[in-house]
N, C-alpha and C positions, 0 to 999 in steps of 0.2 A: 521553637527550637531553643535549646538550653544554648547558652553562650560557652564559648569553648575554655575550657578549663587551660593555660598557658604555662611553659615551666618557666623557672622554675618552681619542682615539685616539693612539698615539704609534707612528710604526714608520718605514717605509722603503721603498724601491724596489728589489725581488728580481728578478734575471735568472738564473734557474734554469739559462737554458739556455747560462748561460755557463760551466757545471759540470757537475763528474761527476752523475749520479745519486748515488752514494755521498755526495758531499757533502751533502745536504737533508740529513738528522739530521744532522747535526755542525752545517749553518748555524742551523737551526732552536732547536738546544741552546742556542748564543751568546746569540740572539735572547732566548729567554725569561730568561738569566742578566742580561742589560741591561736589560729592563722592554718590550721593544717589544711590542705586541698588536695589531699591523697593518701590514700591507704590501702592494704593489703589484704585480701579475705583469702579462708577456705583450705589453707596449704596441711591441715591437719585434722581437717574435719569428713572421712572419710566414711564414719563410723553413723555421720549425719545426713550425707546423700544418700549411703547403700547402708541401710543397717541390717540389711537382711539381702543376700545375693540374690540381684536379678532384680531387686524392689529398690527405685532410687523415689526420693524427696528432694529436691531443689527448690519448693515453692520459700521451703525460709530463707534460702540465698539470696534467690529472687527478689526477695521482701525487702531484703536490707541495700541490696543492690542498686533498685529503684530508687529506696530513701535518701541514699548516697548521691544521686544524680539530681535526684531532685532537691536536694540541697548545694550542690554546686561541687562536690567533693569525686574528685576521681578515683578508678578503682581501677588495682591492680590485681587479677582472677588469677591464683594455687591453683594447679592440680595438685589432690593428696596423697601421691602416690609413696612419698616417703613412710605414711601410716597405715600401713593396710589394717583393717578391722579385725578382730579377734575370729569373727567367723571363717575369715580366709584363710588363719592361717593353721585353726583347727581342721580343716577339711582338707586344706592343702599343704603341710609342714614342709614339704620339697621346697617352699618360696621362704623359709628364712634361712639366712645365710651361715654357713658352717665357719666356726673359726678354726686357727691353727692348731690348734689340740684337736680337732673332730670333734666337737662339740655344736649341735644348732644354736644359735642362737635364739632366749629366750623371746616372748612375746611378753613386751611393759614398756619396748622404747620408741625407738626411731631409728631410721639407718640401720634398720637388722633385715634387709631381704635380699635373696640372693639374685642377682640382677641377672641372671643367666638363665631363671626358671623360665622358662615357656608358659608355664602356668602363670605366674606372677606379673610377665610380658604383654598375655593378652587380659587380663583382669585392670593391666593399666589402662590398654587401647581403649574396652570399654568404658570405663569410667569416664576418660579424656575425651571420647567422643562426644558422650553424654553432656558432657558440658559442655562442648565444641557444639551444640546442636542448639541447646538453650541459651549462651552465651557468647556463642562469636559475634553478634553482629550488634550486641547491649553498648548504644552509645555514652555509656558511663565510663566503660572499661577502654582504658587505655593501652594495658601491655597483661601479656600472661607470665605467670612465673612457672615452672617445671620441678618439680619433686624439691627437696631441699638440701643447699649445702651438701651436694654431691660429693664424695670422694670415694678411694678405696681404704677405708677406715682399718684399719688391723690387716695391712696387706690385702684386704680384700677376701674372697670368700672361698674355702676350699674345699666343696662337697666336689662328689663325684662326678658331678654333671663340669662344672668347672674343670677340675682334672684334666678330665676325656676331649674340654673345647681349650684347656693350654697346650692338648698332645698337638691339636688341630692345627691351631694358629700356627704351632714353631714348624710341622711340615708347611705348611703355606707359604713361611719367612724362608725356610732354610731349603727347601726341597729333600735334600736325603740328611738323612740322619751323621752321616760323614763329613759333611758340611759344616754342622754344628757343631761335630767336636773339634774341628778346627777352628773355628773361629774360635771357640769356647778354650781351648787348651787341654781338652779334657782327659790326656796322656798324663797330665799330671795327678798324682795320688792316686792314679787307676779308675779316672772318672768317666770314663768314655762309656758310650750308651752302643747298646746295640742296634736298639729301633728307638722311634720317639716313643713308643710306650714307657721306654725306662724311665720319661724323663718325670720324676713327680713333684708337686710343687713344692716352696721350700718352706720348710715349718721356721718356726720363731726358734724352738728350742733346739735346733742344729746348725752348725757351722756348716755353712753352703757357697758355694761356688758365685762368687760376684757377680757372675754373667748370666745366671740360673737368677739371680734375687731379680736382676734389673729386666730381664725377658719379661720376671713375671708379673713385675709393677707393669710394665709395658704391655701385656697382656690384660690386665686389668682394667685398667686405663681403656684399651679400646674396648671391651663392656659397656663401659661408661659413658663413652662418648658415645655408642650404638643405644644404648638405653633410653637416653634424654634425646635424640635426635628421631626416635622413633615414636615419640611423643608431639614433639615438635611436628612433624611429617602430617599427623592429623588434625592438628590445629590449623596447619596455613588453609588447607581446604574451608576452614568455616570462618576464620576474621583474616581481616588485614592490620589490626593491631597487631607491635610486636612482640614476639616469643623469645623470653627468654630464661636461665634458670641462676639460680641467688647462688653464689661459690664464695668458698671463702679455702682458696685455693693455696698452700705453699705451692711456692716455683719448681714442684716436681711434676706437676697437674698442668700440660697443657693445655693455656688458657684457649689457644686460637684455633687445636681440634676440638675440644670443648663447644664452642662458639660456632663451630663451623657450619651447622646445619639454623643456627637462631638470629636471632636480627637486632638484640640488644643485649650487651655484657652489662650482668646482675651481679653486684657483691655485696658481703657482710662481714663485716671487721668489727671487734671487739677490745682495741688496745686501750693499754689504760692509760691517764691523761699525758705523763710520761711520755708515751711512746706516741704521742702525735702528730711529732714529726717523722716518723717513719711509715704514715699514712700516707704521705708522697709519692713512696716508691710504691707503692699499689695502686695510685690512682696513676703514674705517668707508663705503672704496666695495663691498666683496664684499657686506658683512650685511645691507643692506635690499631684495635683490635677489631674496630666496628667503626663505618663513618656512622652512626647512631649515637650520640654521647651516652656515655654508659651510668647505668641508677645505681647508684647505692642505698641496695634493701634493706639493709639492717644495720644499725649504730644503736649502743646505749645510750640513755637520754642522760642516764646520773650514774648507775651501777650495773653489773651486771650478775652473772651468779646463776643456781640451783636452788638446790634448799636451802640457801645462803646467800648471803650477798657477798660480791667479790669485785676483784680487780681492782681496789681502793679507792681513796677519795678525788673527787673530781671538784677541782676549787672552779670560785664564781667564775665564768667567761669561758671557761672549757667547752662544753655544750653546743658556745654559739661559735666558734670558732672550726669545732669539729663540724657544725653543721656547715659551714661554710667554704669549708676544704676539699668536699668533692665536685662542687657546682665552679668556684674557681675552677679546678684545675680539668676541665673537659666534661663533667658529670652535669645531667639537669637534675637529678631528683637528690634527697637525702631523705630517709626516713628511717626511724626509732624503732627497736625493739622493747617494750612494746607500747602500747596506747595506754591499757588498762592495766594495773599489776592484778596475776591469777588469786583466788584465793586459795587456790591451794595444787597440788602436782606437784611434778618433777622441777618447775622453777618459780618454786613460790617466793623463794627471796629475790628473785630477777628484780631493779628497775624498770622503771615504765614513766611514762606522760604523766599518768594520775595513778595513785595510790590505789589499793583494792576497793576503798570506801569509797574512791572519787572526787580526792580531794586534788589537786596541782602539787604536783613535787614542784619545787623553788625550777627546776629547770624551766616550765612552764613560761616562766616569763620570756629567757634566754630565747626560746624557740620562737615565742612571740613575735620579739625582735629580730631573728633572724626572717622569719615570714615578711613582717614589714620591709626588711632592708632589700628581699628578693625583689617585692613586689615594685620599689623605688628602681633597683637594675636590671630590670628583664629583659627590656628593650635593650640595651648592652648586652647583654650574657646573654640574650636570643641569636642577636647579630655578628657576634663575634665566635671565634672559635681558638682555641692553642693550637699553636703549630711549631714543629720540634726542627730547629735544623741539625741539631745531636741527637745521635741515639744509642746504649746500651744494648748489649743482648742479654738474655734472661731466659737461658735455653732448661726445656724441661730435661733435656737428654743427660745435661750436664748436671744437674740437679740429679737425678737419680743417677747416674756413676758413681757421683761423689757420694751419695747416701749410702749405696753398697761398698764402696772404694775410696774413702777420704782423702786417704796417701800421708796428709800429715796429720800425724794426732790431734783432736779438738776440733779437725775443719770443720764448718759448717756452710755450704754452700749460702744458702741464702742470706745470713749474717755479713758474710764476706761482702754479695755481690750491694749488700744494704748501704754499708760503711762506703764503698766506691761510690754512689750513688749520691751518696751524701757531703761531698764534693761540689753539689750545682746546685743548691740549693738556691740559687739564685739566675737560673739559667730553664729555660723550656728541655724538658731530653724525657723521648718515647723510649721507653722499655718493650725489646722487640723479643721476637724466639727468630732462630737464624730462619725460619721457611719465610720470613717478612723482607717485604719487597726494600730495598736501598735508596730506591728514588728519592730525592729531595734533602736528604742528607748531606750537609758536609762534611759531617765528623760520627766516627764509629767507633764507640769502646767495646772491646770483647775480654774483661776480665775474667778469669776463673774460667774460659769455655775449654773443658777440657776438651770436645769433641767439635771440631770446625767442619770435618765432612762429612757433612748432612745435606739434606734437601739442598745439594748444588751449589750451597753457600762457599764453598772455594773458589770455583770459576766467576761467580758473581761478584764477590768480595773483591778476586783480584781485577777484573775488568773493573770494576767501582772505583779502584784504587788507581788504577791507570787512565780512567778519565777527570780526575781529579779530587778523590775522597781522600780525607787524613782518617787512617786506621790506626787506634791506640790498642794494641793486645797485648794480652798476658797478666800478669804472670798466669803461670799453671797452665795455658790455652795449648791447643791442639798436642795433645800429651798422650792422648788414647783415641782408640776410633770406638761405635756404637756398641760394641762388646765388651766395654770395658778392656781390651786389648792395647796395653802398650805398643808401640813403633817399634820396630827394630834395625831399623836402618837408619835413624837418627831420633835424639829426645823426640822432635816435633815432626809432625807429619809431612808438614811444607814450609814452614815459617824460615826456617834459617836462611832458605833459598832466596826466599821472598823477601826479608829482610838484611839479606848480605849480613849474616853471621855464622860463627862456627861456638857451639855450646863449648865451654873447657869444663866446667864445672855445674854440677846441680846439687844442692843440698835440700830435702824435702822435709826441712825442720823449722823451727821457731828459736830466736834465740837473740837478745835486745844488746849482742857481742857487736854486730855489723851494723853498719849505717849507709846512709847515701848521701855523698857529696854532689850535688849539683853547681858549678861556678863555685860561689865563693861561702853558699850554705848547706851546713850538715843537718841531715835530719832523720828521723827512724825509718824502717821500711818494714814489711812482715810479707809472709804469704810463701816462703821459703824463697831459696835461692840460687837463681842461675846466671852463672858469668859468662859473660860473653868474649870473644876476640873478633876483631874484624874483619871482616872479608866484604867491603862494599862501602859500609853504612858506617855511620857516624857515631863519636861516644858523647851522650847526651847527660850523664850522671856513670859517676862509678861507686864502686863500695870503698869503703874503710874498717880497718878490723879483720883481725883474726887470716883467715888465709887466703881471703877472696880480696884482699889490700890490692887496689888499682887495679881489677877485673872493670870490664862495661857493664852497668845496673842497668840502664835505659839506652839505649841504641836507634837511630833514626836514619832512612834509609828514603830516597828518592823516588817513587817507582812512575815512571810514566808523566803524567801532569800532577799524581800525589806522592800521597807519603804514608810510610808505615812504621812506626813507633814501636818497636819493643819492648815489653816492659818485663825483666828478668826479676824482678819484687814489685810487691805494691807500696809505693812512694803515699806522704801523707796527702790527707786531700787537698793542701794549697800546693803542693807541687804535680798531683795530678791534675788540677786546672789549669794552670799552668801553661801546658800542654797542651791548650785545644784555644786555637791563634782566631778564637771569634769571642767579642766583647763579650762581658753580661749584661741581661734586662736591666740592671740599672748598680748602683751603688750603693749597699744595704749593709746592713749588720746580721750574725749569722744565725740568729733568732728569728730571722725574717724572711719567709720564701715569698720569691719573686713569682708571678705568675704572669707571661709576656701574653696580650688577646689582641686577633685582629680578624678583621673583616669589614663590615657596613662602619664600623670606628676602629680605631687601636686603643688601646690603653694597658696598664697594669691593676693586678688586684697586689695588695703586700699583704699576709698574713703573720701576727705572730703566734709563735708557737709554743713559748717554752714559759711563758708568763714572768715577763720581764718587758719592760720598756726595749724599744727597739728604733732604729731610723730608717728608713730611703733616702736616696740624694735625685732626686728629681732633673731632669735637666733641660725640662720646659715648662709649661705652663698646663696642669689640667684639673678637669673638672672633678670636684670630687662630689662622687653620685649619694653618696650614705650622709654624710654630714653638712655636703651645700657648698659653697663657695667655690673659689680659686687656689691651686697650692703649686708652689715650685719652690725648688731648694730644698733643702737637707728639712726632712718630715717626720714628724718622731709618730712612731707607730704604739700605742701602749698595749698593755701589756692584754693577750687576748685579744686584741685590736683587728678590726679588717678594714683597707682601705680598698676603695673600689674607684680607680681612677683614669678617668677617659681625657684622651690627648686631644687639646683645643686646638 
């Protein structure tokens, strides 16, 4: 019996079939010389199992599959359903998906099928079966991945078959068509519908009804969730490895119906070196979604790109640091797009592990090291886990409102809830969607949620709050309900009540005329602006400037054994830390994210991020796992640096 391959994973995405046979021992050699111990097949090679409907070949998968295992390298088994083969879609054109003009989409890409074909649905079962036959019980294979980088791309897909299944869905939601224009408003401009037949999807190049756009993302979306879950359905029958599918999700995409029928959250991120600290807030939304630590499928190794290369320069230390940022912060695996660069396609300039010839890109080393340093902390980062006693919400619902309904010019939901976020960089906090349980939390940010009653989360929220949770919300939060329908009985749905206030004023602008004094410091606020009076609750910040001079900014309110924080703008992020009366993992510099681990040990990992020299202030004695020794007191972390450090 082969010895068990252990995470942390580190490897890459292998297209076998884009080579000789003879090549696999030579690629496989590279592999074990760099440190990889896991890799990706199959996700696009569709054209290679069935090249002819009805006639599959697996014996080359097989081949390589084998090779893999018996080299000691794990395997993560695609289904290719993202590529369906030319023949399929010449015989059966109903399976590629229609854009907003009426147009099929052509046959040359990826992500062109209409996920609602019946024909396209069972040509996936087949396929996934097939593999599910030959490959579920292949002890090389670790986890399976599901189609690719699922979304609804261009609003999703609007042939007729769609149409007919959105008339479907809104009688399901709404029951009578009456219903709908009520919720909808649809008396205004003479939008009201007679039956649900009227109602038809909304093109790109028409000014449409916010609540019509968001139904139909919403309708989309369940597609999608139904598509990959019905995939998933046939594989648990043949492995007990886990199922999951690679997303590379905006916050309008939820993560946790998505997930809901799989066993591991798969992602793949592309930012450029730049934006590396903003890979946080995606990994502290992957981890409380699954008690499975969730893989990260896909990263550049150096660059990324098409027929080009893109997303600019990645200086020395990037590489290892990016690889290092999802297994800190809750992830076991990390692996590269891709292994080998193509010699030629649709991403011939893509970065890779090795060059097309086979040579080591400079990152080669980087990765190297990062393998070694895994292989020195596993036993720590096996035994330990993050655990959040703060949590953010990161609601899709609220996400597409504000896609369709911004309210104030420029907003960008996810932007917004990014910057908020980036406040704790030095603190453990799960990025939840409001259907996620409360438990264990003692502190709860609800920025930008425009819509709070959903999945129960009012009654919950307030009992949480009444047993002892500090609730920090707003701005902009409970402002509308699921329909994109504003309140009319008061700005917020429940807040004022709950918070002992009475709104005097709302401005739904930007404008760097107002400030917020807290005590005895002034400082900027943005996200527009609502003043408060009291009725209950207490003034914790007020404004200055212009006509909201000595209105309440922030307002705090007593409820039961908690408290509930209102937040009338959003304050900078040292005042919204402020705010939330639990220490941080330690004393750092803002270059440096803290990552708090406990279980069989405690310890921290420090990351820097921004390629600069950075410190932690230590405030006992521990082991540090990567470099050796003893360290306490103030630690300077360099630049690209990761400290992996277990409390003696």
């Amino acid at each position: 019996m082969k010895t068990q391959i252990l995470p942390p994973y580190i490897g890459a995405a292998y297209y076998p079939e884009m080579w000789q046979p003879s090549d696999v021992a030579w690629e496989i050699a590279r592999m074990k010389e760099i440190g990889i111990n896991c890799v990706r097949i199959g996700e696009f090679a569709w054209s290679r199992m069935e090249p002819e409907e009805g006639k599959f070949d697996f014996d080359w998968l097989k081949d390589v599959t084998d090779a893999l295992y018996e080299a000691g390298i794990a395997v993560i088994m695609c289904t290719p359903s993202v590529t369906p083969p030319k023949w399929l879609t010449d015989k059966y054109p109903e399976t590629l998906n229609m854009q907003s003009g009426g147009v099929r989409s052509q046959f040359g890409g990826r992500c062109h099928v209409c996920k609602s074909s019946p024909v396209m649905r069972e040509k996936n079962r087949i396929i996934t079966r097939k593999m599910g036959e030959i490959f579920g019980s292949h002890p090389g294979i670790i986890g399976w991945q599901l189609d690719n980088e699922i979304f609804h791309y261009g609003d999703g897909c609007f042939c007729p078959l769609c149409a007919r299944r959105f008339t479907e869905y809104l009688a399901k939601k709404y029951g009578t068509v009456e219903a709908l224009n009520a919720a909808w408003g649809t008396a205004r401009w003479s939008l009201e519908y007679r039956s649900f037949d009227d109602v038809i999807p909304p093109r790109r190049d028409t000014w449409n009804h916010p609540s019509l756009r968001a139904e139909w993302l919403r309708f989309q979306d369940e597609t999608l969730f139904s598509y990959i879950a019905e995939q998933a359905d046939i594989l648990h029958a043949y492995t007990k490895a886990p199922v999951g599918t690679d997303m590379m999700p905006p916050v309008e995409l939820s993560i946790e119906k998505m997930n809901a029928a799989l066993d591991v959250v798969q992602y793949n991120h592309y930012d450029r070196a730049e934006g590396l600290p903003l890979c946080a807030f995606a990994y502290d939304r992957l981890r409380p979604v699954k008690e499975h630590p969730f893989w990260n499928t896909e990263t550049q190794a150096g660059w990324n790109g098409s027929e080009y290369a893109a997303s600019g320069f990645r200086p020395a230390g990037n590489c290892y640091v990016n690889t290092w940022m999802p297994v800190a912060m809750g992830g076991e695996m990390n692996l590269y797009w891709l292994w080998r660069a193509h010699p030629n396609g649709h991403e011939l300039g893509h970065g890779a592990v090795l060059s097309t010839a086979g040579r080591p890109y400079h990152v080669a080393e980087e990765i190297s090291r990062a393998a070694k340093d895994f292989a020195a902390c596993g036993e720590f980062l096996r035994g330990t886990k993050v655990r959040s006693r703060i949590a953010m919400h990161c609601s899709a619902t609220a996400a597409q409102n504000f896609k369709v309904a911004p309210l104030v010019e420029g907003f960008d939901y996810q932007q917004r809830l990014m910057a908020a976020h980036a406040a704790f960089v030095h603190d453990n906090v799960d990025l939840i969607e409001t259907s996620h349980s409360l438990d264990g939390y003692e502190v709860l940010l609800s920025p930008y949620l425009c819509t709070v009653d959903e999945n129960g989360l009012k009654e919950r929220v307030t009992a949480w709050v009444q047993a002892g949770g500090t609730w920090i919300v707003g701005p902009m939060s409970d402002i509308m309900d699921g329909n994109v329908t504003k309140y009319t009985q008061a700005p917020y749905g429940f807040l004022e009540e709950l918070a002992g206030v009475f709104t005097k004023y709302q401005y739904p602008i930007e404008t760097d005329r107002i400030r917020l004094r807290m005590a005895d410091t002034l400082s900027e606020c943005s996200g527009g602006f609502d003043a408060y009076e009291l009725r209950g609750a207490e003034s914790v910040a007020v404004y200055e400037g212009e006509i909201l001079e000595g209105y309440t900014a922030i307002a705090s309110r007593k409820v039961g054994k908690g408290r509930v924080i209102l937040l009338g703008t959003m304050p900078t992020s040292k005042v919204l830390r402020s705010l939330v009366a639990l220490p941080a993992i330690a004393e750092a510099s803002d270059n440096v994210r803290l990552v708090a681990r406990s279980g069989a040990a405690e310890g921290i990992i420090a990351l820097e991020t921004e390629n600069r020299s950075g410190y932690v202030a230590l405030d006992g004695e521990y082991r540090d796992l990567i470099g050796g020794g003893t360290l306490c007191g103030r630690i300077e972390v360099p630049a690209y640096g990761v400290l992996v450090l277990q409390k003696m």
